[in-house]
Every structure is written in C-alpha cells, then in structure tokens.
C-alpha positions in Angstrom: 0.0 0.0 0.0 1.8 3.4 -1.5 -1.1 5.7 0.0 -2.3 6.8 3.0 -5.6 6.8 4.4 -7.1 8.4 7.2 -10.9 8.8 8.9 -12.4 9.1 12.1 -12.8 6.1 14.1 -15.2 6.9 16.9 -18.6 7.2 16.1 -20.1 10.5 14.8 -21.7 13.1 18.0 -20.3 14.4 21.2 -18.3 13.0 24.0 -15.2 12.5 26.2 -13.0 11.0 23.4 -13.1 11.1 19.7 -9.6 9.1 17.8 -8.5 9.8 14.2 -6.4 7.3 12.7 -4.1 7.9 9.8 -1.9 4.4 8.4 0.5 4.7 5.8 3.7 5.8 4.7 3.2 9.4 5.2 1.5 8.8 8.4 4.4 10.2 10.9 5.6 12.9 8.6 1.5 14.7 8.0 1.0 14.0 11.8 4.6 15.9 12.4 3.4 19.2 10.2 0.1 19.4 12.2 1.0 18.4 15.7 3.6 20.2 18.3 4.3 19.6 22.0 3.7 23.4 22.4 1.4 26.3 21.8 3.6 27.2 19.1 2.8 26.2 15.1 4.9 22.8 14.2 7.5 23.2 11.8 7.7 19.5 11.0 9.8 17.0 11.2 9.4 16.5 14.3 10.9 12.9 16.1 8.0 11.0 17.2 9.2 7.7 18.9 7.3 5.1 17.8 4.7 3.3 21.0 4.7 6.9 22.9 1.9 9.1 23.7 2.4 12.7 23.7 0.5 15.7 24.8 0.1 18.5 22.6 -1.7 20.6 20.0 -3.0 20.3 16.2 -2.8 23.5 14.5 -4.3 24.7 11.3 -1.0 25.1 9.2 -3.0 28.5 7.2 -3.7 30.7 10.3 -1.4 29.1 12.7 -4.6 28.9 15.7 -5.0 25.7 17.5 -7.8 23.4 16.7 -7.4 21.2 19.7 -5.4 19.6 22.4 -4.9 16.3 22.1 -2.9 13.0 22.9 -0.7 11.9 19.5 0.1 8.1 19.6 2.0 6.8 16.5 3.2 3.6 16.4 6.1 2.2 13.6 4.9 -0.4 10.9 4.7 -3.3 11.8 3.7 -3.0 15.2 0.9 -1.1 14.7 -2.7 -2.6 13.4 -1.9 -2.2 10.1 1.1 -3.3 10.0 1.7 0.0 8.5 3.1 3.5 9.8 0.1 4.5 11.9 -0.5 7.3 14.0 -3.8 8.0 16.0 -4.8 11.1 17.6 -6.8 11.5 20.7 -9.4 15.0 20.4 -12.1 16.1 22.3 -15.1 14.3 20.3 -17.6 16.5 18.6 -18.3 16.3 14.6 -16.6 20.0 13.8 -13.5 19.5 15.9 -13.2 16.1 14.1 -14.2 17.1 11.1 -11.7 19.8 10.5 -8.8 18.0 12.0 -9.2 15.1 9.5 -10.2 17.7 7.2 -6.2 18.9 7.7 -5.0 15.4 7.3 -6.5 14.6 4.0 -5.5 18.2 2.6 -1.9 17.0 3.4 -1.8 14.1 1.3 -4.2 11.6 2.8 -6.7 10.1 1.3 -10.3 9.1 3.3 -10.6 5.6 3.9 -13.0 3.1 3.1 -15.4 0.9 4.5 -12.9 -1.6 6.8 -10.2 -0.4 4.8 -7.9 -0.4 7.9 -9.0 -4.1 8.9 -8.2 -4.9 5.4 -4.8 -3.6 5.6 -4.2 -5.9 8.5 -5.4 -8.8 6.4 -3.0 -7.6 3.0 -0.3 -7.4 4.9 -1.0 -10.8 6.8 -1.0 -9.2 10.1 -4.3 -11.2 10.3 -6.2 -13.8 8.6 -9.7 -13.4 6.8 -11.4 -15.3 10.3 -9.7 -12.7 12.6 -10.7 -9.9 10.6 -14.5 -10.8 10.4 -14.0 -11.4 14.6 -13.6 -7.5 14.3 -16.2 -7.0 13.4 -18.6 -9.6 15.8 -16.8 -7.7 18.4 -18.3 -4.8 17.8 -21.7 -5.4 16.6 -21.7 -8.8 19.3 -25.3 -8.9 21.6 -24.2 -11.0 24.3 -20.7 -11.5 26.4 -21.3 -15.3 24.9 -20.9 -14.4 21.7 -18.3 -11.6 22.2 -16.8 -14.5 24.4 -16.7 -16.4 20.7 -15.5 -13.6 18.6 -12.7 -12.7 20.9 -11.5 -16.4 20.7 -12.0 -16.1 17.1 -9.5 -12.9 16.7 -7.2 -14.5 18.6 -6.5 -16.8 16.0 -8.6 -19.8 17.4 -10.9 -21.0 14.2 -7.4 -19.8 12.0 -5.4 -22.8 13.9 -7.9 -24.9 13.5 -8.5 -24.5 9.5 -4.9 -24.0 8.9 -4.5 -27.6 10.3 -6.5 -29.1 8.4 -5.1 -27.7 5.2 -1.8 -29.3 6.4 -3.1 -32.5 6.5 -4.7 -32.3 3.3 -1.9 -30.6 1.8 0.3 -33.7 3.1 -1.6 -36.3 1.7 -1.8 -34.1 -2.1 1.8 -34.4 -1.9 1.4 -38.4 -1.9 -0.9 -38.5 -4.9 1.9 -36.2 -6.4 4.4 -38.1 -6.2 2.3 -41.1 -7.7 1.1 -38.5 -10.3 4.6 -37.2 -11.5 6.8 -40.6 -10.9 4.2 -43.3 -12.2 7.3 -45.7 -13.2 9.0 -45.0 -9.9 6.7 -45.6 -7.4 3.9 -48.3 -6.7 0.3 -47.4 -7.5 -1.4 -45.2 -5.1 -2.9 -46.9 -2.4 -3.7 -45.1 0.9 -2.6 -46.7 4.2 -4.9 -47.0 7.2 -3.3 -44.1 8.5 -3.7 -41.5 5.4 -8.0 -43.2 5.0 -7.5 -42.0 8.8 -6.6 -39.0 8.1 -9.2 -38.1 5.6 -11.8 -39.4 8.3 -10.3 -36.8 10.5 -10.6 -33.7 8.9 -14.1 -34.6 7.3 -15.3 -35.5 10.8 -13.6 -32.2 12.8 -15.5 -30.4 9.3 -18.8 -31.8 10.2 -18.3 -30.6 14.0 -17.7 -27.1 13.1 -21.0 -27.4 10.8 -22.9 -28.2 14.0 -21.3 -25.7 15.9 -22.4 -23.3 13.7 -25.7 -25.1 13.2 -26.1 -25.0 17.2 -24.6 -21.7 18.2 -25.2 -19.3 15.4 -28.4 -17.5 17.2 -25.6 -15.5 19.5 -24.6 -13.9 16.7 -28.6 -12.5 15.6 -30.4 -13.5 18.9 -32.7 -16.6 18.6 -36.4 -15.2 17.5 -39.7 -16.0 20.0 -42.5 -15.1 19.0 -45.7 -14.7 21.4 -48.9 -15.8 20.0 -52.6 -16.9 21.2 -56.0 -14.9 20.6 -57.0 -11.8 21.3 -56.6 -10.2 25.1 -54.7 -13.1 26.6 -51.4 -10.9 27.8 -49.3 -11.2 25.0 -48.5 -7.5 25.1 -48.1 -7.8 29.1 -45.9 -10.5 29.0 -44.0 -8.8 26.8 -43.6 -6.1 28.8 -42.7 -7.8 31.9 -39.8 -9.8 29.9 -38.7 -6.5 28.9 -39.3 -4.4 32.1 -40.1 -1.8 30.2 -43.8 -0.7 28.9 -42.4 -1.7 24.9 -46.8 -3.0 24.2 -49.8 -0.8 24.7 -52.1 -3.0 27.3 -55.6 -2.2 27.1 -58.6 -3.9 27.7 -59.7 -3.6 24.7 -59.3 -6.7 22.4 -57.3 -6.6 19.3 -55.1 -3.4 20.8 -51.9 -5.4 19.1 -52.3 -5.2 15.2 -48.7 -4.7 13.7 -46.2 -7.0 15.6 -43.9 -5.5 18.1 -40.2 -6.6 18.1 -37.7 -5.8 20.8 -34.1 -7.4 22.1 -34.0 -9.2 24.9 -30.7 -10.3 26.9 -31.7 -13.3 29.6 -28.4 -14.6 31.4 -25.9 -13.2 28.6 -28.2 -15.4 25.4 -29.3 -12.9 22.9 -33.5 -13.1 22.2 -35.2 -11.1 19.8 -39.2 -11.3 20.8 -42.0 -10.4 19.0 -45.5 -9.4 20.0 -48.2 -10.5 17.6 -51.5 -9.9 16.9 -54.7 -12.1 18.6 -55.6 -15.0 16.2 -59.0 -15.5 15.7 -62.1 -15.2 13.1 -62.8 -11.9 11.9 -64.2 -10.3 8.6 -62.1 -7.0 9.6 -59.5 -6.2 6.7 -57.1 -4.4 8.8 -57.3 -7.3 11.3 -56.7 -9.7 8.7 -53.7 -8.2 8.1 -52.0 -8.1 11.4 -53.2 -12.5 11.5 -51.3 -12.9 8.7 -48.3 -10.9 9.5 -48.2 -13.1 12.8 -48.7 -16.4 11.1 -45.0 -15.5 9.4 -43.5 -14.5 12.9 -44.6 -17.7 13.7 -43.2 -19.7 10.9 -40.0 -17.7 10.9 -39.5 -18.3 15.3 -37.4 -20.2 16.7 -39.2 -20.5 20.0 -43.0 -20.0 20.4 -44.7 -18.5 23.2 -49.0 -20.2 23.1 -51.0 -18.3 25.5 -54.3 -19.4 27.4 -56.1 -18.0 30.2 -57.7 -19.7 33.1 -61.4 -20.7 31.7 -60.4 -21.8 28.3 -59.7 -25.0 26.7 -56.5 -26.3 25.0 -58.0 -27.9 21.6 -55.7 -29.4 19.2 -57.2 -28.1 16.1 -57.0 -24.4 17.5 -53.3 -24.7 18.9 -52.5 -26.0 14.8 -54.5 -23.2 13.8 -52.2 -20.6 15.4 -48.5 -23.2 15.3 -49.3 -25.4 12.0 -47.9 -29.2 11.7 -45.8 -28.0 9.3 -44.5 -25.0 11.1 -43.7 -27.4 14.3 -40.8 -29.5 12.5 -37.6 -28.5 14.5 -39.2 -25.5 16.8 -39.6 -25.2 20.4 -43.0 -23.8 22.0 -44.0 -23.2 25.5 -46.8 -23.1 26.6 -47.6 -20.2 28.7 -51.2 -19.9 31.1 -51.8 -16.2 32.0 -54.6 -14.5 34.2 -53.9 -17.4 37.0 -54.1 -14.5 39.6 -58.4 -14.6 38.8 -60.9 -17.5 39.8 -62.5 -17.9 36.1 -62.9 -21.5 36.6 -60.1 -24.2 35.6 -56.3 -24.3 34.3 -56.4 -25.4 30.1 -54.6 -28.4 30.2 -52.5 -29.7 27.0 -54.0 -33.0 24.7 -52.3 -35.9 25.1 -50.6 -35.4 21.7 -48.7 -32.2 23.3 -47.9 -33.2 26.6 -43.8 -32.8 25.9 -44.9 -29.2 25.4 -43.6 -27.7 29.0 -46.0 -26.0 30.5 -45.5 -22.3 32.9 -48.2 -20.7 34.7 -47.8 -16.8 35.4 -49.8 -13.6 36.2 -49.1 -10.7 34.0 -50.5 -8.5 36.1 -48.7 -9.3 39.4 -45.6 -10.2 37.9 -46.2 -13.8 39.3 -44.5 -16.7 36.9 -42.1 -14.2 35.2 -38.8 -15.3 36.1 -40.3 -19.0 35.5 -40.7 -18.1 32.2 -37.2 -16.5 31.5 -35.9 -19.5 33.1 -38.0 -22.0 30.7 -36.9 -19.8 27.9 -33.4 -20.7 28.2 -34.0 -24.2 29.8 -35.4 -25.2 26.3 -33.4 -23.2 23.8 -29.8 -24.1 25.1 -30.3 -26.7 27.6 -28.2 -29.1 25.6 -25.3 -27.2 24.9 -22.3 -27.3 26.6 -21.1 -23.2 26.1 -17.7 -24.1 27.9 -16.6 -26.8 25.3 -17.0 -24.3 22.1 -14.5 -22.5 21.3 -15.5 -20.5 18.2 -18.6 -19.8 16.1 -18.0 -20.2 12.2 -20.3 -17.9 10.4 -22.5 -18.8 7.7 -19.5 -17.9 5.0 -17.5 -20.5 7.4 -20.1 -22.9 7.0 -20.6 -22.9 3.6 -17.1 -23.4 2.7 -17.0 -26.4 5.7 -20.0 -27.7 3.9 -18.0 -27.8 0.5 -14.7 -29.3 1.7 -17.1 -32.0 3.0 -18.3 -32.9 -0.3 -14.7 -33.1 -1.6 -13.8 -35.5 1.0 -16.7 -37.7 0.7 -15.9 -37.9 -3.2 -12.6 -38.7 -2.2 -13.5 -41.7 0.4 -15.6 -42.9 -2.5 -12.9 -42.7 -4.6 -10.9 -45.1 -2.3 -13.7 -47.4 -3.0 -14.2 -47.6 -6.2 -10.2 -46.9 -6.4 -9.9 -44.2 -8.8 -7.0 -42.5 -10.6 -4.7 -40.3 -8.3 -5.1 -37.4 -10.9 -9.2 -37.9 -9.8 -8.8 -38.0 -6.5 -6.2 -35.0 -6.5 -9.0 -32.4 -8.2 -11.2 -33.5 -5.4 -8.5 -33.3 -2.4 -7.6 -29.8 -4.6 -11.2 -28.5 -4.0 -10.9 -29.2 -0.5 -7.8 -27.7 0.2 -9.6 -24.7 -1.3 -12.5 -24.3 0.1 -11.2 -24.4 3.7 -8.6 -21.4 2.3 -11.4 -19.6 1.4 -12.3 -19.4 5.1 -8.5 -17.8 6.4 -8.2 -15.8 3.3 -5.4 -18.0 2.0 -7.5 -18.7 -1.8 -10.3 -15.8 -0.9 -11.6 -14.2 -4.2 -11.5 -10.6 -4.1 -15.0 -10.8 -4.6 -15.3 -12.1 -1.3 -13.0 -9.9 0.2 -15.2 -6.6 -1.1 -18.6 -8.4 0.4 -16.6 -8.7 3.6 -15.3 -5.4 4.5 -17.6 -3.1 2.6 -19.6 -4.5 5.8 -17.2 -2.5 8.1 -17.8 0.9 9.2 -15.4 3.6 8.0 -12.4 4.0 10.5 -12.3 0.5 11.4 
C-alpha cells in the first residue's frame, strides 16, 4: 500500500474522546506538520518515537490557531494494526472539531478511507487472517458476552489454527498422490494406508463438528427469534412487557389493541433473544385485522421458540393450537406453553392433549408479575439446555459454513474414490477443491470478490 488513508474512528456526536487514525507511509511525517508539544505552530519533522503518547496541539498550518489539544500516539509499521506507519490522535469528540482535524490530514496528502479499509490492511499485509478480521467485526456489533466471548476467541487466532491444520493435512496427503502422479514408473500405485483413510476421516469428521457448531450456536450472533402468539386479550403485550421491564406493548382492555407486531431485544443470562409481540388469532371479517393474522402467522413460521398463550377458563384444543402453530411449522421448533390471568378464579387451568404433553408447560400472572422469572428461566431451559457453552471454542459464520460444507463434499468424493479406487489425478482435483474451500475461510484462496462483500460491511475508520 503506497497511499495513505485516514478517517475518524469513533462514532459521529459528542463526547469525552473522539480518535482519528491515519496508516500509511506518510503517516508520521503529516502527523509531524500538524502536531507540536507546544502552543507554538509545528515546523515538522518533528521525532516521534514510535509506541509513545504525547501531549500536545493540532494546529491549522494556514492561520497558525490551535484546533485542539490532544494526545498523538504513532506507532512504527509493523507494530501497529496495520502493520503500516500508523498514528492515531486523541481530540475532544464533537463532529466540527473532528471534522476539521481530518479535514487537515487529507489536505496534506491523505486520502479518506473506506469501509474496513484499515482491517483490510491488516489482512494484506498478513498481520491477520480473513477469520480474525470478520471477529472485528462480531466484536463490535456482538449482543451477548457469549458471543463476544466467541468472537474474541475467534481474533485470537482460534478458528485460523484450526483450519490451517486441516489444510496441512490435506496438503500432506496431495503431496502423496503427487508423487504417484509425477513418478508413475517410480513408485507403486497409489494406495492409501490406514493411516492416510485415517486422516481423511479426521478432517471430514472435525469439518462436520464445526458445521454443528455453527448449526447450534449461530443465534448468538442474531439473537434466537420468539415469537408470542394466542387470541386476542390473553397478555401477550403484558408478558411482553414484563420480559422487557419496560412498557415496549400498549395494554388495554380492549381486544385486538396489538395489530402490527412489536419486536424488541431481549438479553436473559448473557443469550441474545429477539421477541415479537403479535396480533390475537381469531375469526374476523375486519380487513385491517386480517392483516395483522397474517403478518403473525409469518412470525410464527420464521420463530425459533414459540410462546402459546391461554387463560384460566379456556380449553386447549388441538385443532386451535395447529391453527395458530401449523404441523408443518412445528418440524424443529420449540414452543411453550404459557397460562396467563392465574391471579383470577375464572374457573379451571387449560390443560394440554395428550398429543402435546412434551410441550412444558408455565403458569404466570401478568399482572402481578407472578411466573415471570419462570418463564425467562424456561426460555433458556429449552433453547440451550443441551449445549455445553464451555466446550465451544469459536462460532464459524454462515460464510465458514458454507465453505466447511463444500470441503465436506470433496472429501466424501474422495472416500468414495478409495472405494471404487480411482485415478490419483481424480482424487487429486477433489482433495484440490478441498484444500480450497477451507482457504477460502482464512483468506489464504479468498476471491476478491469475497474480500469486497466482507469489509464493505465494516464501518469507515475500522
């Protein structure tokens, strides 16, 4: 990289602290023309030891006033971020002062960054791999300390270990059909020991583990989607409320007050939830009402967990409860089953059918904010009951999973190929594909394609 970039890297508004960060190789000498120790203009050149923090002043080089005190820290490729000459300045944060010191940096021969471009710096210039540098980013957008627990792992070079040693051993046993490949008279024919079959069994079974990791884990990253449903009036919008502790739902007594759905994060012991507040399901000729029905049925399909609410005088039917949760919207998703109202005598509990008795079952008053913390218990009871947190290490992403997916497929075609014992050039493209697809996922065999879908995700300054 011949340029230099620069942008702010704190977001836009006031506050205690706003950072501008300049990498490249005129980094030290624009931060020297700008910046002096004193209340006196800079002259340049100045020595700036690289890993120091120094107090000082930025001054407009035109009218020779000073634009703000600040703290300078550069910091000499390649230990800086980059791996570049960076520098990074400490000002007061408010968009003008901000604005018109980076406005001073990029009249002095800096250009503005873009999107991630710094990230991607570290990447170029294999400070990091393409796994840390997306860890970057779940850092800072991550909804729960589990998964910035998982992205922190994942930026310390965790998930790049892993891959890298897979490649190895792929890349090892290419180097055998290779031989067998360029020195056919030399050698015997190809045919793999119990050790190499072993080996190929290893990295398509530690593939497959990362695919359920993903498959298990991934709501950390987007929160895992309830959804609250029953008919009108039940406390759906109360329930809400109390899981939220805040007054999110209008609650009336009115039936039918919920017509758009509500949706609102939820944290409950560190797990990420999004929930959604629905409209009452039941027969109605209004349009409007329709609507709303119809726009819950989809929250419904799309959920992850389902919240079916009944009140105290009511009875659990089958063919109402697959009204609301269809047969073939149950495949694969959790639902609990949620009694409100228990606080008034209007007659007897609903109790499930026989065919729904694994549903789990939690009684609660809205009102009196009795059954709550039952509820946010149950909630994460059944969604991650079955995972051990402590034994995961990292998260791949969906990109991660696709690749693993692939590399899969290549090895299977490769066990096949043991058994039907193929050509070592045939086996090779497949082993080939493999080794690529998992480079894909450090960045190693990355089209730039990929790499522009990646960090035009980032925000500018990171």
């Amino acid at each position: 990289m011949k340029d230099t970039i620069a942008a702010i890297a704190t977001p836009y508004g006031s506050g205690g602290i706003g950072v501008i960060r300049i990498s490249g190789p005129n980094a030290f000498d624009i931060a020297s023309t700008l910046f002096s120790k004193r209340k006196i203009r800079p002259e340049g050149g100045a020595n700036l030891e690289s890993h120091k923090v120094y107090h000082g002043y930025i001054f407009d080089p035109g009218n020779k006033d000073i634009i703000d005190e600040v703290l300078l820290i550069p910091m000499k490729g390649p230990s800086s971020y980059t791996a570049e000459d960076v520098v990074e300045i400490q000002a007061h944060s408010g968009t003008i002062v901000l604005r018109i010191i980076l406005d001073e940096i990029l009249s002095h021969g800096a250009r503005l960054s873009e999107p991630g471009e710094f990230t991607k710096r570290a990447f170029l210039n294999q400070r990091i791999d393409l796994t840390q540098a997306e860890a970057v980013a779940d850092i800072i957008t991550a909804k729960s300390a589990s998964a910035l627990k998982f992205a922190a792992s994942q930026n310390l070079g965790v998930l790049k270990n892993q891959i890298r040693e897979l490649r190895e051993k792929l890349i090892h046993f290419l180097s055998l059909l290779e031989v067998n490949i360029d020195f056919p008279d030399d050698v015997e024919p190809f045919e793999p020991s119990q050790k190499e079959r072993g080996l190929i069994d290893d990295v398509l079974e530690k593939c497959r583990e990362l695919i359920k990791q993903h498959e298990d884990v991934c709501f950390l990253k987007n929160g895992i989607r309830i959804t609250i449903c029953g008919a009108p009036n039940v406390g759906k919008s109360s329930l809400m409320n109390r899981l939220l502790e805040q007054d999110r739902a209008i609650v009336t007594a009115i039936p039918g007050t919920t017509r758009d759905p509500i949706e609102e994060g939820l944290n409950i012991d560190g797990i990420p939830f999004v929930i959604i507040d629905t409209a009452g399901i039941h027969q109605s000729d209004n349009l409007v009402e329709i609507i709303g029905m119809e726009k819950a049925k989809d929250h419904i399909a799309a959920a992850d967990l389902v919240l079916f609410m009944k009140e105290p005088g009511t009875h659990f039917t089958d063919k109402e409860f697959e009204k609301v949760v269809p047969l073939e919207n149950q495949l694969g998703k959790k639902i609990i089953f949620v009694i409100n109202k228990i606080d008034l005598d209007e007659g007897s509990l609903p109790e499930l059918s026989e065919k729904y008795q694994h549903i789990p079952k939690v009684e609660i008053s809205a009102l009196l904010n009795k059954g709550i913390k039952e509820v946010r218990e149950k909630i994460v009871a059944t969604c991650v009951a079955d995972l051990d947190m402590e034994k995961l290490s990292v998260i791949p992403n969906l990109r991660h999973k696709k690749a693993l997916e692939q590399t899969v497929e290549s090895l299977i075609s490769v066990k096949t190929g043991f058994a039907q014992t193929l050509e070592e050039d045939i086996l090779a493209i497949d082993i080939k594909n493999s080794i690529d697809s998992l480079g894909t996922i450090t960045g190693e065999t990355a089209s730039l394609d990929i790499l522009d879908r990646i960090f035009d995700n980032f925000c500018i300054g990171k």
